[in-house]
N, C-alpha and C positions, 0 to 999 in steps of 0.2 A: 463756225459752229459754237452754239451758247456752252458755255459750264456746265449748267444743269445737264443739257442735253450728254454732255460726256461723260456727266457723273451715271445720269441714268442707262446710260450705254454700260460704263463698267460692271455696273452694281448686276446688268442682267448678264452680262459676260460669266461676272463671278459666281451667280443663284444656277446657271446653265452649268459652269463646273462642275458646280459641289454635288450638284444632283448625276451627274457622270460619274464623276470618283466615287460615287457614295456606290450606285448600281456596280462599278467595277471592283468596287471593293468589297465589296457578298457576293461577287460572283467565284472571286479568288478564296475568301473563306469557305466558299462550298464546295468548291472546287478539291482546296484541300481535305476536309470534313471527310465529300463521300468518298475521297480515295483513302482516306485510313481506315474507313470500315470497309474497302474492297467492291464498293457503290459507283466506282467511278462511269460505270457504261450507263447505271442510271440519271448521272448525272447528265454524261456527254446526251444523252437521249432526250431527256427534259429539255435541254439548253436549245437542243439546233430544233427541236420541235416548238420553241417559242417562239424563238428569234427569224423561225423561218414564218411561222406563221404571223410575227409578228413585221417582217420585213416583208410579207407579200399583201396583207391588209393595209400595210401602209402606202405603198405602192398603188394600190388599186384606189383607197382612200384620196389619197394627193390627187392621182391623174382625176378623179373625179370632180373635188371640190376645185382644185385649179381649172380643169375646163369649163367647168359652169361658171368660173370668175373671168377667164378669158372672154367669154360667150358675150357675158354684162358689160366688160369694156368696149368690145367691139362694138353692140350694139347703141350705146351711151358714148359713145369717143364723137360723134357729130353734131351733138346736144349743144344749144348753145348754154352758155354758161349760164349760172345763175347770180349774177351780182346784187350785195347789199350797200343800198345807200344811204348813208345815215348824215343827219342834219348835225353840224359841230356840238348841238349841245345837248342832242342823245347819247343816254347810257351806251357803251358797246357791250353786249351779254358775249358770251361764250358761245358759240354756234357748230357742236360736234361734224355735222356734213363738212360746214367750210374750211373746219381745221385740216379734215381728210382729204380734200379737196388743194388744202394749200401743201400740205404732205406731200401727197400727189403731182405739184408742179414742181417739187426738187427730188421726191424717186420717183422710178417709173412705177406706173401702175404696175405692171406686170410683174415688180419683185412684191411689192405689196402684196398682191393676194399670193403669188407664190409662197410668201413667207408666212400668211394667215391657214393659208393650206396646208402647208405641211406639221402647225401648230393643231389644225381641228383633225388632222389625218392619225395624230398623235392618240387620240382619246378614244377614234374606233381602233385602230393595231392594239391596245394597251389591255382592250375589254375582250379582245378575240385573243389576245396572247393568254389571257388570264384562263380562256376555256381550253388549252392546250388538251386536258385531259378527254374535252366532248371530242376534239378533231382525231387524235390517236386511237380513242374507239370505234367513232365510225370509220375509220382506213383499215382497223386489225380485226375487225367484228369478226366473233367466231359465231356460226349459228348456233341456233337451241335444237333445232332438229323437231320444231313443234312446229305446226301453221293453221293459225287465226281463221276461223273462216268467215269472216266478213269481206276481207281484201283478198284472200290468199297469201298473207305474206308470211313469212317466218320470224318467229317473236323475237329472232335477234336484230330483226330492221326494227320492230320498235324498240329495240334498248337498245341500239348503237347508230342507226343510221335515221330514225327521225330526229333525237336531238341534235345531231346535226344540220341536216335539213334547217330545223328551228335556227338556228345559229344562224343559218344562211340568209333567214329570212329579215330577224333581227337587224342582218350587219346592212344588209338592202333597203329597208325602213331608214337606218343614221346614217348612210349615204345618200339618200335623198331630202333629208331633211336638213343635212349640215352641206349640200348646196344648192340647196335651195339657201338657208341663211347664209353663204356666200352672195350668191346672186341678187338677194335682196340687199343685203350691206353695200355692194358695190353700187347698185341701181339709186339705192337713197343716197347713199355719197355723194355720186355725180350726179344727183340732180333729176334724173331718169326717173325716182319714182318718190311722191313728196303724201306724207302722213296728214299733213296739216290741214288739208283737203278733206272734204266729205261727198261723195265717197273719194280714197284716195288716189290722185293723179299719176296715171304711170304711161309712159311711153309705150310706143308700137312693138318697140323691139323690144321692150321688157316683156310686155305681156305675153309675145311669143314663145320666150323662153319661157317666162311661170308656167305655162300653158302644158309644154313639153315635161318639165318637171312633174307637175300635175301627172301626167300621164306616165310615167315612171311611178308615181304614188299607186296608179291602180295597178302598173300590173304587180307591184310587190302584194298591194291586195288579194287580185288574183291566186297570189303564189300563198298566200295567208288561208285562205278560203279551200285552195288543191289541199294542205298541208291538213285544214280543219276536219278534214273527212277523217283522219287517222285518229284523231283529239277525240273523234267521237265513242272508241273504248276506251277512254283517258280517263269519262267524268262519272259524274252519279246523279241519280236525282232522288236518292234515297230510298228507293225500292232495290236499283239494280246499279252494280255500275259497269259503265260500258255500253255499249251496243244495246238499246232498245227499242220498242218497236217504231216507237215518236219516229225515233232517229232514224231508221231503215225508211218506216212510210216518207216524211218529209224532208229530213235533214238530207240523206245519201243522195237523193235529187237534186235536193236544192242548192245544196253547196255545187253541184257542177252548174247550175243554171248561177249561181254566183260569179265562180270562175267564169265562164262566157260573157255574163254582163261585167264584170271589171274591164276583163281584156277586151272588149267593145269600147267600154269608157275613156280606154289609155288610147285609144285606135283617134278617136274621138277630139280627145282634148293633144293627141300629136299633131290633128288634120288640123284642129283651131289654132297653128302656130302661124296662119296665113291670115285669119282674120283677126286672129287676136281679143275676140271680144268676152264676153262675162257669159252669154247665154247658153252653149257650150259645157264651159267647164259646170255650171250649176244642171244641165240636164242630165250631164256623166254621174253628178251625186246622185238625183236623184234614181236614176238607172242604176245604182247598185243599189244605195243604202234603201232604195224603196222598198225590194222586193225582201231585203233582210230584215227591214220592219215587216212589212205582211208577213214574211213565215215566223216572227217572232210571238205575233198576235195570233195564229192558227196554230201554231202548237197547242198551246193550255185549251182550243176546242177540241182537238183531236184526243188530246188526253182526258177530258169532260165526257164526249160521248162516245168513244172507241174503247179509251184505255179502261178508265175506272170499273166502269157498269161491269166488267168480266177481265179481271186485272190480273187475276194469278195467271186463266187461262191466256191469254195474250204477251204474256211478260214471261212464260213459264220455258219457253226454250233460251231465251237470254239469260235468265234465274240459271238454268241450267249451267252457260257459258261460264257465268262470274263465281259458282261453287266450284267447278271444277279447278278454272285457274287462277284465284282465291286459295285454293289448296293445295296444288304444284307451288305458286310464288312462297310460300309461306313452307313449306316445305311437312306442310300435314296430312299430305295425303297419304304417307307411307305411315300414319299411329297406326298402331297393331292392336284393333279391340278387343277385348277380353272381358266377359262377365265375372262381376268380384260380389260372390255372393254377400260376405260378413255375417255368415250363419257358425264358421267355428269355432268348437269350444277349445279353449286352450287348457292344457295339461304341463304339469309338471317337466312331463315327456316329450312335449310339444316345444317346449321351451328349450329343452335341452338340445333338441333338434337346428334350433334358431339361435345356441349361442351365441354366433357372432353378432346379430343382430343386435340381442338382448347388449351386448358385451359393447357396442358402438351404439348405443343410446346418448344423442347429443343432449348435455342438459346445460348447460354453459352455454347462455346467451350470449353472441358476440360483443352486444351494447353494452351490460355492464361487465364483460372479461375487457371490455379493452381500458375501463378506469381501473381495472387488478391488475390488468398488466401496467399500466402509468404507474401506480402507486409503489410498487412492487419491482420493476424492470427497468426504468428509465435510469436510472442510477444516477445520473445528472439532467439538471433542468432542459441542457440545451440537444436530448435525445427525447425522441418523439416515435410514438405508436403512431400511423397513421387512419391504421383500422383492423380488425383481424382476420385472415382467412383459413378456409377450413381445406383441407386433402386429407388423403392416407398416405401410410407407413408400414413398411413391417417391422413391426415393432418385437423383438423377442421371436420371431415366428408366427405372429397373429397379426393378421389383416386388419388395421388400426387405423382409426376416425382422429384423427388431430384438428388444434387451431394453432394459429401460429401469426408471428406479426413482426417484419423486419425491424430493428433498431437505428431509424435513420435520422443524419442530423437536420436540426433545424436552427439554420442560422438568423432566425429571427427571434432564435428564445436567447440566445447569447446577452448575458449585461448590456446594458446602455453605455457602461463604458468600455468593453471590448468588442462593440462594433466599429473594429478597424477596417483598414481596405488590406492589410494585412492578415489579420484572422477570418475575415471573412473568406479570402481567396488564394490564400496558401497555407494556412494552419488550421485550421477548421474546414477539411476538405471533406471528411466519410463518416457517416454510421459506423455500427459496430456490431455485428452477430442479430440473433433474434429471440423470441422468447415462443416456445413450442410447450403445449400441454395437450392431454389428450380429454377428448370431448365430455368425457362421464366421471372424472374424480377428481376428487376432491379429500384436502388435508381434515386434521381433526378441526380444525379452524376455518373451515367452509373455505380455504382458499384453494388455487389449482395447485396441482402435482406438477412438474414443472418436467420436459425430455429434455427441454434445451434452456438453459439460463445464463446469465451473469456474463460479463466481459472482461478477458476474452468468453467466448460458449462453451460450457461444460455440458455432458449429458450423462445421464445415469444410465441412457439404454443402447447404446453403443451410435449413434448418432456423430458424426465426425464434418466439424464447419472450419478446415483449416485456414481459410482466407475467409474471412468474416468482414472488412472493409465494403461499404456500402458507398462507392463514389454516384451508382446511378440509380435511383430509385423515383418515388412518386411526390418527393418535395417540390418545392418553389426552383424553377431553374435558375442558376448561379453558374457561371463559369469557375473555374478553380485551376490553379498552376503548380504542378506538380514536380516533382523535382529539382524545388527553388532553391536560394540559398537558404530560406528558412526553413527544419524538418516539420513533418506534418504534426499535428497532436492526432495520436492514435486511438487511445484511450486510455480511464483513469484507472490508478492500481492506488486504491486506499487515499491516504494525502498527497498520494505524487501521480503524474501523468507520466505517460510510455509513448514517446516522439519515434517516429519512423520518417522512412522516405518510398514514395512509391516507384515497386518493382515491375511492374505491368506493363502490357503493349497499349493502352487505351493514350489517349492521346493526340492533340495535333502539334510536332515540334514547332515550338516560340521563341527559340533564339535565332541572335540575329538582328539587325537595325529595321530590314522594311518588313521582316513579319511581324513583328513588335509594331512599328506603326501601321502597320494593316489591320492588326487586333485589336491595336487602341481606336480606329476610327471605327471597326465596328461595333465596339461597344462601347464609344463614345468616351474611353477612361486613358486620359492621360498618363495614368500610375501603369501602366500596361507597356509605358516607351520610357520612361525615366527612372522608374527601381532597379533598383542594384540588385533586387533579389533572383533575378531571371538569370541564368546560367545556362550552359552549351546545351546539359540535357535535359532542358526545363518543356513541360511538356504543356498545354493546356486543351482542359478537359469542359469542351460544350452543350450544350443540347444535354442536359443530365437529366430531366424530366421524361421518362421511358415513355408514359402516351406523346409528349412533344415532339420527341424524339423519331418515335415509327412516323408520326403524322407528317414529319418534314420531308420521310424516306419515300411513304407509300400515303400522298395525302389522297390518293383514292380511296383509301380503306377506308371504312369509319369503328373504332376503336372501342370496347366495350372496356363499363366504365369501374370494371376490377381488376387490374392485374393481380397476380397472388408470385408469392416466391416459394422458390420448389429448393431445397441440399440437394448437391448435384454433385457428386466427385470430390465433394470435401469442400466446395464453393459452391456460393448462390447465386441464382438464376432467377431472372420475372421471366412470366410467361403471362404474355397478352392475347386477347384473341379477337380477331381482326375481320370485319364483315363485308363483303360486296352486296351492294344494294343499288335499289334503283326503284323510279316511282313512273317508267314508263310501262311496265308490264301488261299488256291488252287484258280487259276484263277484271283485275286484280282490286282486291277491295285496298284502297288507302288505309293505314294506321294514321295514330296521333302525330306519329313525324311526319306523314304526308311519303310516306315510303307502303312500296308496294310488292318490292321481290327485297326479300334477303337469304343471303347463306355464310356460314362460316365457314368461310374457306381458306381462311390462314390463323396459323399459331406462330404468333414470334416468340423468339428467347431472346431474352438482354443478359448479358456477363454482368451483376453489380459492381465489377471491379476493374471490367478491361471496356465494360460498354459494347461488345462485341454483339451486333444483331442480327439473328438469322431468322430468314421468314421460310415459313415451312407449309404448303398446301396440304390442307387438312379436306379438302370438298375439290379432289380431282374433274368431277366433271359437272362443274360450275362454268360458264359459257364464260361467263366474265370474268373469271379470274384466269380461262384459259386466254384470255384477250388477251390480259396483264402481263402474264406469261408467255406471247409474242411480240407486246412490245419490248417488256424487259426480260429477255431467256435465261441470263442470268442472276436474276437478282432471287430467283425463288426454287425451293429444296423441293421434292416429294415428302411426306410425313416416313415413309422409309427411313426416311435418311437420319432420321431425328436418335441419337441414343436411347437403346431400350427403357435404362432407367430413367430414364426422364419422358421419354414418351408414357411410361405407367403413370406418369402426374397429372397428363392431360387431363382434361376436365369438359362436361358439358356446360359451357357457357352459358350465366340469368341472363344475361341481357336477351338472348336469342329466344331461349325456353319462356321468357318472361313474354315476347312479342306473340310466339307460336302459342303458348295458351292463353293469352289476349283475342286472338283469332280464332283458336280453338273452341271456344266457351259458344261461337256464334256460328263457324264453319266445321264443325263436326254433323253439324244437320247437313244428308244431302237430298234428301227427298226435296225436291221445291216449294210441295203445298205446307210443309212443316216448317221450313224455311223460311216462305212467304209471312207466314204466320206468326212465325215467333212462337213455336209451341212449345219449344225445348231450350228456352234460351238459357246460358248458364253464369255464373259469375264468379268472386274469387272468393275465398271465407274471408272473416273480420278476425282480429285481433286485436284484445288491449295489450298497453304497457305503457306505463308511468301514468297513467288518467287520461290516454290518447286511442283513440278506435281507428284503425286504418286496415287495408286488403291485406291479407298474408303475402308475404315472398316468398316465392320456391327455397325449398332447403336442401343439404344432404344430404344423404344418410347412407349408410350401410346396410342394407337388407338382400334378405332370401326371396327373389319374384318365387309366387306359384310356378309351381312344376318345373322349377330349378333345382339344381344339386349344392350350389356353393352361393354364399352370402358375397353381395357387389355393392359396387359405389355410385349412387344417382343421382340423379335432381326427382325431388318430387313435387306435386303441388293437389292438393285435394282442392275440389270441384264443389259449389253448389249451384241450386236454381237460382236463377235471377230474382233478387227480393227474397231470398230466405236464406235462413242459417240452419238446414240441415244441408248432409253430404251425398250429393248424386253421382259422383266417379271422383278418381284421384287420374294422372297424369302425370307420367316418370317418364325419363331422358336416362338410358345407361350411358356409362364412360367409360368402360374398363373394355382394352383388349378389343377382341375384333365387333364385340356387338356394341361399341358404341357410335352412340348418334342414332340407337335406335328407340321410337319413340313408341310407351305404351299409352292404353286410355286402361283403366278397367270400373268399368260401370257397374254400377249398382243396380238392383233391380227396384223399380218405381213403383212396387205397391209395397215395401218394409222401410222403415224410417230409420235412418241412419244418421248419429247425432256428428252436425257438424263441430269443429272445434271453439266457435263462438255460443255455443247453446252446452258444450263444456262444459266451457270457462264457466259460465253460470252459474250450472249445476255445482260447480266449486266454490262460488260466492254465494251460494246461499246456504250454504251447507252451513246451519249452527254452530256445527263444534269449530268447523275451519274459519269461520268467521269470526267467530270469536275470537281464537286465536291470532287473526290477522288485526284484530281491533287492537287488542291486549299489546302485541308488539308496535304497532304504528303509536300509542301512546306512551311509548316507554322511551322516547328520543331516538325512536327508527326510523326506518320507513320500509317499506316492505317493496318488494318488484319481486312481479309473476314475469317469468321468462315466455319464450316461442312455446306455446302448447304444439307440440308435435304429433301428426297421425303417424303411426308404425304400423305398417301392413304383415302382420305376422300370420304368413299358411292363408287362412281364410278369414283372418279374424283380425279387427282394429284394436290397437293400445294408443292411451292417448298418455301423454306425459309431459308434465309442464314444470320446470326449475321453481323454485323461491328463494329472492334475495334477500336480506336484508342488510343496510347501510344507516350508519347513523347520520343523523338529519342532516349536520351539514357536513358529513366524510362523503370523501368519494373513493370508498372502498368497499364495495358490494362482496357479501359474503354467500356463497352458494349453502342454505342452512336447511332444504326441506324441501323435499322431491315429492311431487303429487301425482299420480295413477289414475286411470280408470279403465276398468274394461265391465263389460256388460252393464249391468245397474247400480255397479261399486266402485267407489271413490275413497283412493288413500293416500295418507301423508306419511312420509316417515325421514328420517334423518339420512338417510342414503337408498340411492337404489337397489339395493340388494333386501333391504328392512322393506322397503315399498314392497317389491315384486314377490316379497314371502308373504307379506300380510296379505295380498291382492291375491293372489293364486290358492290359497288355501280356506278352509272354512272356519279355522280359528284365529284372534285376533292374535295381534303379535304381544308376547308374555310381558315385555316391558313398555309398558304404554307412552313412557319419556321418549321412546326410543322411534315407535310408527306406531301409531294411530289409525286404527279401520277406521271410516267415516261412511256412518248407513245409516238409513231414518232410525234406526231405535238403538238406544247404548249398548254398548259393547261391552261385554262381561269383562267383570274384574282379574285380574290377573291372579298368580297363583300369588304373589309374596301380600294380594289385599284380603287374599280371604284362607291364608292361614297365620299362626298367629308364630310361626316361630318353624324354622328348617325343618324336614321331615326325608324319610326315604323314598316317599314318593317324588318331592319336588325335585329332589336332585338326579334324579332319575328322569325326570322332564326337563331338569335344565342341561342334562347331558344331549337328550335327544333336540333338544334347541341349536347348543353349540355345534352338534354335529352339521344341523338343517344350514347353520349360517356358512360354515367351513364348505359344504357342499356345492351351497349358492357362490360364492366367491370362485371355486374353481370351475363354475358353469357345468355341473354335474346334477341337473332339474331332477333326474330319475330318484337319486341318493336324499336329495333335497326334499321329493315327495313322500319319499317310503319314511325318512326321520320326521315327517310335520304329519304322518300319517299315527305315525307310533306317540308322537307329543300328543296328540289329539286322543287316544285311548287313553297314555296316562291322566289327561287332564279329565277325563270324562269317569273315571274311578272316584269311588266316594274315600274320603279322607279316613284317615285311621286316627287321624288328630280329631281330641274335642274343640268345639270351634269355641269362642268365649260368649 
């Protein structure tokens, strides 16, 4: 045997290794992983469900492609050879056949293709092992308890047992294609069938066999065509999707007259294994693919003179189909409509009625609080905001609208020269606390009131974060070793840092020689088997990226893209929320993801400090995540289970409300001919901020629904027409307690014009005085930023309210400096909301114009200190009745608030006792 030949022998001995140890050695990391989170059955479940289905695809794969490689021997073993003869002073070229060929005269054939076979067996088991997740669903399928009526079948055969099917049909396509290129490699080899030729030369008993293979091609056809009848509520044609009438007239037919001619054609081109010839296989093409061309040409007439001419009426019980489950999938059939006049007047009274409301008015745009909270909270470079999120609290006793944004590190702001493999993964291992403010106030200095601050976290309103360590949050994931010889850096106190070592169960134990080298070969870091710093209890902490994290646990789910952190027991928590989806739903319109059912049906909680994950079913009867919940029985809670106070955190997820009024705006119409039509189509508002116009996102808030007793916590998102910027409904999602997940519409009525939030903003930009104002400051080394203009649904009546920032031009410390109002025809500024909502509510301007500014088409009267020339007993008698209104408003007392701006307004309305000059 030549050199080469045993170099090249070793060199694939040793690539065959490394690719073994490598899969064995993520099998033992996982192995240990999901049994320190208590995952271990999910594991063992995943593993013998790949490996089986990964050892029976192979199996099936092999005997395939080896028999067809047997078949080409047999048939080609009698062949006489093919010899070249070359004259001594011809070049000799390279001649791939006759190398295989001379191959072939020192191993046998038969280990050859055996060993190509079970090389090409490899790449279908690898793709069918990879769908492990389609195979477990179609075995566990639970049904919907619905049925389709086109087939009769139950919506859970199309979400669990056609993409199966499809798999099946898939794996039968690359089994007949990967031997058929067995068959043909063999045949070219030996000679049996030669390219060079035109057309190309191929023996008796090759052809035979292509012939047979051929006829396995149709009937997988066949099985394509059986399989396409279901595809046909799968698609759209932009009117409808799913099942219409095209499809019932010609397709439903026709695809069985398919299936017949396939499975004729395979009948066909098996018989032609005796003659062997070309005229055959080419009449089988033409007997399928013929008749799929003709119905492909008679559809666009059927739809020309059937469909169009009378389109609603003919399309209008299919229209029907895809509204109805269009709105099951999406889960909007259950909005609860409600007409929302916007005819009331609001009252002092009215107000008072609504404190909490008033009282959780978000004015604190997230975008610039998260450059207040950087400037302000990072306390060092290498601590990092990642975004901010919003919940409630009770704060004091009061139902309280917060933001809030964990303090996690980021070891990529670390120096350039303390990026060690040291500080990176044993001293720079956690974040530290958070910084919490509540949504509406603001210091004399436009910046936030702070509940939770500083490191360690203080709070001023009895808030308690005893374990503030952030080892697992929304950073870049990093492994980290905990319990090293080196102690961790905790956090900084002044010029010195506060070194600990971690106390927690999180962890996968790392001492020891071969789990040291098990972690070094998976993550490829030598420093993992050779430092000194790893000791008996040294613990190492993976997968710390919490979406990474669930994805690796539950990569069924698909992950929404805000996790938020909840104080939980004096420790923090993420809570993610986790969706089942699927894009085979019958009749179900497609979104932008090309998905067609979702629900949220899991909440997970992460421990930031032990990484402890629990997934908790929030949508008990979701089909599919009862499936989940058969394959894996334990890996998933009831929301029962979930701790009280921490279940009151729970939250209606944007991601979801974001799709469901994406959908909503267009399947709220269920009449068909209105449908049909596009009569009522609806869209999202606009908003600026920073010089950028894009759709509103659903918000918070805090409000009192109509014909409620007690102020709650929602998502809302106000509605307009398609193409216009007024407001035709709002749509809220409650959270709190047993009504949530329940979804409102409340519509406006379409003969009164109701100003949406972009026709506002306007009204505020064009407004002289504010414009001015906004001129005046942007020239002064500012820059100004209009926050979220917010809709407040107060009783029966809208408030709109939008923040004003201003930052100096190149700070990046936005100062909350000027809160703007509107309700009915009136628009006000003033230096806080409590200044706004008195000057807004009342019919006099507020007494100190520095202070809030009425803004209405004609000037606003002068104050009392501009039109007397010096203190009097009147004015102090008005400025009593002022401070009392202000003191009023502050303790959410409207009644006390109206009767003092009622009595301010009589004294100012008295003629002066003073000469004026």
């Amino acid at each position: 045997m030549r050199p080469r030949t045993i170099v090249l022998g070793l060199a694939a001995i040793v690539i065959v290794a490394m690719v073994i140890l490598t899969l064995i050695d993520h099998l033992l990391v996982d192995y240990l992983w999901y049994g320190r989170l208590g995952y271990g059955g999910v594991f063992n479940t995943t593993v013998v469900a790949e490996l089986a289905i990964f050892g029976i695809v192979w199996l099936v794969a092999f005997a395939a492609i080896f028999a067809s490689g047997l078949i080409a021997i047999g048939n080609s073993r009698d062949r006489e050879r093919l010899r070249v003869v070359r004259r001594p002073d011809e070049m000799v070229e390279i001649n791939l056949p006759e190398l295989i060929r001379a191959l072939g005269e020192r191993v046998p054939w038969r280990v050859i293709v055996a060993a190509a076979a079970a090389v090409l067996a490899l790449f279908a088991a690898q793709g069918e092992a990879a769908s492990w997740d389609i195979y477990l669903k179609g075995l566990y399928g639970v049904p919907f308890g619905l049925t389709e009526q086109a087939f009769g079948k139950d919506v859970g055969f199309y979400i669990f047992s056609l993409p199966l099917l499809e798999e099946f049909r898939d794996l039968l396509m690359v089994l007949v294609v990967l031997s058929a290129a067995m068959a043909i490699a063999v045949y070219w080899a030996r000679g049996a069938l030669d390219f060079k030729e035109t057309p190309p030369r191929v023996t008796q008993g090759a052809a035979a066999h292509l012939s047979v293979l051929l006829g396995l091609f149709f009937v997988q056809r066949a099985m394509s065509y059986w399989l396409s009848r279901f595809d046909l509520l799968l698609h759209s044609n932009g009117v409808v999707f799913g099942l219409r009438y095209v499809d019932r007239i010609l397709w439903q037919p026709g695809l069985w007259l398919l299936v017949a001619l396939a499975l004729g054609a395979a009948v066909m081109c098996i018989l032609n294994a005796r003659e062997a010839g070309l005229r055959i296989p080419v009449a089988a093409f033409v007997v399928v693919f013929g008749p799929a061309l003709v119905m492909n040409l008679i559809q666009p007439v059927i739809e020309r003179l059937w469909v169009k001419p009378d389109e609603l009426r003919v399309e209008r019980p299919y229209l029907e189909r895809n509204i109805a489950a269009t709105r099951h999938a999406y889960k909007i059939d259950t909005v609860d409509v409600k007409p929302f006049a916007g005819q009331g007047a609001l009252t002092p009274a009215a107000l008072e009625q609504d404190s909490a409301t008033i009282r959780n008015i978000r004015l604190w745009d997230p975008r610039p609080l998260l450059d207040t909270y950087r400037q302000l909270q990072e306390i060092r470079t290498y601590y990092d905001f990642r975004d901010v999120d919003i919940d409630r609290y009770w704060i004091e006793g009061k139902y309280t609208e917060v933001m809030l944004s964990p303090r996690e590190l980021n070891l990529d702001q670390l120096p350039e020269t303390a990026q060690t493999w040291v500080n990176q993964h044993l001293k720079f291992t956690h974040g530290a606390g958070l910084a919490m403010s509540p949504v509406n106030k603001k210091d004399t200095e436009g910046l936030p009131v702070f509940f939770v601050k500083d490191i360690p976290p203080i709070s001023n309103v009895g808030l308690k974060v005893d374990q503030p360590a952030i080892y697992f949050g929304e950073e870049r994931d990093s492994y980290a070793v905990v319990n090293s010889a080196t102690p961790e850096f905790d956090y900084p106190k002044g010029t010195d840092n506060v070194f600990s070592y971690y106390a927690g169960s999180g962890g996968v134990p790392v001492s020891g020689f071969w789990r040291r080298l098990l972690f070094s070969i998976y993550f490829s870091d030598v420093n993992l088997l050779v430092t000194e710093n790893i000791v008996d209890k040294s613990k190492i902490m993976i997968r710390r990226n919490i979406a990474e994290r669930v994805a690796y646990i539950a990569p069924f789910l698909k992950i929404d893209h805000d996790p938020y952190a909840v104080i939980h027991n004096g420790r923090m928590v993420w809570i993610l929320d986790c969706y089942t989806i699927s894009d085979h739903y019958p009749y179900s319109q497609r979104n932008g993801d090309q998905l067609n059912y979702i629900r949220n049906s899991v909440k997970v909680v992460v421990d930031t400090y032990t990484g402890d994950t629990d997934f908790y079913v929030s949508d008990p009867d979701d089909p599919i995540i009862k499936t989940w919940a058969r394959v894996f029985p334990a890996m998933f809670k009831p929301i029962t289970a979930m701790p009280p106070d921490l279940h009151s955190h729970i939250r209606y997820p944007e991601d979801f409300f974001q799709v469901q009024a994406d959908t909503y705006r267009t399947y709220h119409m269920t009449d068909p001919q209105v449908f049909y039509n596009r009569e009522d189509l609806w869209g999202f508002p606009r908003e600026s901020y920073a010089g950028q116009t894009a759709p509103m996102q659903p918000y918070y808030v805090i409000v009192r629904l109509p014909g409620q007793k007690d102020a709650e916590y929602m998502m809302m998102l106000p509605m307009t027409p398609s193409g216009r910027d007024n407001m035709i409904a709002w749509m809220a999602a409650r959270c709190d307690g047993a009504d949530y997940g329940h979804l409102f519409e409340y519509s406006f009525s379409k003969d009164r014009l109701i100003y949406g939030p972009y026709q506002i903003q306007a009204r505020i930009n064009q407004n002289p005085e504010i414009s001015r104002q906004l001129s005046l400051w942007n020239q002064m080394g500012s820059k100004v930023l209009l926050g979220n203009l917010l809709v407040i649904p107060i009783q029966d009546s809208l408030l709109y309210v939008e923040p004003l920032f201003i930052r100096a031009e190149n700070g990046q410390l936005p100062e909350l400096q000027r809160v703007i109002a509107s309700y009915s025809d009136r628009v006000v500024m003033g230096d806080t909301l409590e200044l706004t909502m008195a000057a807004l509510f009342t019919n006099q301007p507020p007494p100190a114009p520095t202070i809030a500014k009425t803004v209405t088409s004609q000037p606003a009267p002068q104050s009392i200190a501009q039109n007397s020339p010096g203190p009097t007993a009147d004015m102090h008698s008005a400025a009593e009745h002022y401070n009392r209104a202000l003191a009023a408003i502050r303790a959410g007392d409207w009644t006390e608030f109206g009767t003092e701006m009622k009595k301010l307004g009589e004294q100012l309305s008295k003629p002066s006792d003073s000469p004026h000059p």
